[in-house]
C-alpha positions as CSV (number, residue, x, y, z in Angstrom):
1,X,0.0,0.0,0.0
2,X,1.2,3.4,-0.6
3,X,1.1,5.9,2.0
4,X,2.4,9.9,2.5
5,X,2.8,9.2,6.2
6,X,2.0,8.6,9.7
7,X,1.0,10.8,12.6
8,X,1.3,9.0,16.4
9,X,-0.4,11.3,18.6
10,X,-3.4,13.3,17.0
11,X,-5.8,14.8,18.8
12,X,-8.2,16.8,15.5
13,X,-8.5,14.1,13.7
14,X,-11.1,11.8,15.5
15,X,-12.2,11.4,18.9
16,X,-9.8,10.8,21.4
17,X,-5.9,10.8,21.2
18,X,-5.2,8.4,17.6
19,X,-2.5,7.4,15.2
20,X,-3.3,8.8,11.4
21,X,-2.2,6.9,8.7
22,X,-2.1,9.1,5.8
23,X,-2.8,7.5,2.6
24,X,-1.2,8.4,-1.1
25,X,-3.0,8.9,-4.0
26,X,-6.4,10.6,-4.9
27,X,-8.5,11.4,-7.4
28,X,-10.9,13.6,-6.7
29,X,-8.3,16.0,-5.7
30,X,-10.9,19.1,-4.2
31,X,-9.6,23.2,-4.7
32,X,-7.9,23.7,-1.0
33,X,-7.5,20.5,0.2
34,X,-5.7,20.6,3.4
35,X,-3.4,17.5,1.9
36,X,-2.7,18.3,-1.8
37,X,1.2,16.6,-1.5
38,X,-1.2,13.5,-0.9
39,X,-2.9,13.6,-4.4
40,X,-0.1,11.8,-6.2
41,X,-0.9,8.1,-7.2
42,X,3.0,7.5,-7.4
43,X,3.9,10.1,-4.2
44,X,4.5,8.8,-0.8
45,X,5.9,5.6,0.0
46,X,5.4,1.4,-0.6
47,X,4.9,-0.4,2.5
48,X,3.2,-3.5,3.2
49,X,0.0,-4.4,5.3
50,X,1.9,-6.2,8.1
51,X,4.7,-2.9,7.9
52,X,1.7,-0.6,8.1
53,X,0.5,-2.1,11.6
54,X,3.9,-2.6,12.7
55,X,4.0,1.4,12.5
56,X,1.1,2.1,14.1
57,X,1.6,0.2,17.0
58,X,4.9,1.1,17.3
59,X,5.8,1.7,21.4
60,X,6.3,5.7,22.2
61,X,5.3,8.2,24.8
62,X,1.7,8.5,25.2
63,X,1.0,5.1,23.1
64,X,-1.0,3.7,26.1
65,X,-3.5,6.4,26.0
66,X,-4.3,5.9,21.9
67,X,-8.2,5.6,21.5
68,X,-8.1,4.9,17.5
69,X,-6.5,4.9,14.8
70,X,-7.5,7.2,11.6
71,X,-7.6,6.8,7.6
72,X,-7.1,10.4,5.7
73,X,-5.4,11.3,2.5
74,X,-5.3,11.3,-0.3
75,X,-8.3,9.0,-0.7
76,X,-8.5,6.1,1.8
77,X,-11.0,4.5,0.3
78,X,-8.2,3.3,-3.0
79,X,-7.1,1.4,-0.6
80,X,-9.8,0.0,1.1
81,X,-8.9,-3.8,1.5
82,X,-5.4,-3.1,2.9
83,X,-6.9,0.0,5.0
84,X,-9.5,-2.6,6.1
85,X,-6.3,-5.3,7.4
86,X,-5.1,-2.4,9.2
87,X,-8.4,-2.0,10.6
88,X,-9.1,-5.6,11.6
89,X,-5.6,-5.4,13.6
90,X,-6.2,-2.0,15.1
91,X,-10.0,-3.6,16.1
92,X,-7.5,-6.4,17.9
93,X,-6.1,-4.1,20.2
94,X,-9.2,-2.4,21.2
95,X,-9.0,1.3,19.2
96,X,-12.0,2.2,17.3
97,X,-11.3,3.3,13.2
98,X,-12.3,6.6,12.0
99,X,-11.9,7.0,7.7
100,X,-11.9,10.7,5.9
101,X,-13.3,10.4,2.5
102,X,-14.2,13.0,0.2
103,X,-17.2,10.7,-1.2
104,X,-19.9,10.8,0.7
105,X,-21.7,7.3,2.3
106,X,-24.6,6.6,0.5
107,X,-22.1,6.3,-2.6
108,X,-19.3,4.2,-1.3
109,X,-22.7,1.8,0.3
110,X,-23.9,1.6,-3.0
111,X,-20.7,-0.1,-4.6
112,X,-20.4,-3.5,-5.5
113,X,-16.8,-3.8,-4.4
114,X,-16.0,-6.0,-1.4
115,X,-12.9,-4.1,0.0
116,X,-15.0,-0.8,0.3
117,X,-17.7,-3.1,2.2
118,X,-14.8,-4.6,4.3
119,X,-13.8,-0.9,5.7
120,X,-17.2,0.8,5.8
121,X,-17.7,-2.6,8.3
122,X,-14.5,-2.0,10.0
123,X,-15.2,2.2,10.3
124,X,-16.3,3.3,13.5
125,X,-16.5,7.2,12.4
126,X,-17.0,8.1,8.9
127,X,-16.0,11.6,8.2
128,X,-17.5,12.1,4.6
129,X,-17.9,14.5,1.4
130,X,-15.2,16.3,-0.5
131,X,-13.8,19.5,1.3
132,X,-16.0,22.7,0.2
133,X,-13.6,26.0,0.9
134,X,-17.0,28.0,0.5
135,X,-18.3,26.2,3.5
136,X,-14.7,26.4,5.7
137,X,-15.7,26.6,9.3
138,X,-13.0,26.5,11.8
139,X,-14.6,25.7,14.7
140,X,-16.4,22.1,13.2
141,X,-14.6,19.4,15.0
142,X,-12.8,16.7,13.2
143,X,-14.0,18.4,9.8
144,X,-13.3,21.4,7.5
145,X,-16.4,22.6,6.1
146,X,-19.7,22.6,6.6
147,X,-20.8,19.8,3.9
148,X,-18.9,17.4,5.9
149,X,-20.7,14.5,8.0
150,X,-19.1,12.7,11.2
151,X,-21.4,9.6,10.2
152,X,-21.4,7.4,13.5
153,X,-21.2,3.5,11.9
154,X,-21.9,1.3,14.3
155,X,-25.8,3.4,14.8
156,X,-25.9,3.8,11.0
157,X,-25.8,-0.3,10.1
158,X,-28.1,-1.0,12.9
159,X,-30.4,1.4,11.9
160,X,-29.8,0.8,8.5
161,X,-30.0,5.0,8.1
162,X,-27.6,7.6,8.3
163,X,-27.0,8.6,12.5
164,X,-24.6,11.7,12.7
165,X,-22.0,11.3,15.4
166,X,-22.5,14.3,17.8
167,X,-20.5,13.0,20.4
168,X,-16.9,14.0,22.0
């Protein structure tokens, strides 16, 4: 898998203290995205799956106190089955898995593609829809403009609707 790079100790980018892996490559590429070094299918770096997890649980200050880890980009969801191995081990452990994506859910639900299944399944948060800079707000949590939805998984498949994460 190809990623740009890995942040241990985040606190914006999902609930709770988290590891961001930061995927490379994206193809919807959205005027004033926070990542745009990211968009690059060939930028970054090749690592494997098993390398991946090794990083993120890599020992350090502070690791005890890691809630989650978190998928952002470039696109997560091009990588979907090996984001969703990294998932499955990060769900091993005990963190939850919040994903960035700048499609929104009801369109990554309606693919017929098993790997995109596998991580919507394995996504605890779903932060969706493509960064707006006409709707930047600031003071949002976890998100950069307004269009954006902190989609709370686990209530949305029982439900079988979309429930918005409110929480802290």
């Amino acid at each position: 898998m190809r990623i740009s790079g890995i942040t241990y100790e985040s606190l914006v980018d999902g609930p709770g203290l988290r590891v961001v892996v930061f995927v490379q490559g994206c193809d919807l590429a959205c005027p004033h995205c926070q990542n745009p070094e990211s968009h690059s299918m060939s930028g970054g770096r090749e690592h494997s799956v098993r390398e991946v997890i090794r990083m993120i649980k890599k020992p350090g200050p502070g690791r005890k106190l890691v809630r989650g880890v978190t998928f952002s980009g470039g696109e997560p969801f091009l990588q979907a089955g090996e984001l969703a191995q990294v998932a499955f081990e990060a769900k091993r452990v005990g963190w939850d898995v919040a994903t960035y994506t700048g499609y929104v859910y009801e369109e990554l639900a309606a693919r017929d593609d098993a790997d995109i299944q596998a991580l919507l399944d394995l996504t605890d948060y779903l932060i969706d829809g493509p960064y707006v800079h006409e709707e930047r707000d600031l003071d949002l949590k976890f998100r950069g403009s307004a269009n954006q939805r902190i989609i709370d998984m686990e209530t949305t498949r029982k439900q079988g609707r979309v429930k918005l994460y409110y929480g802290q």
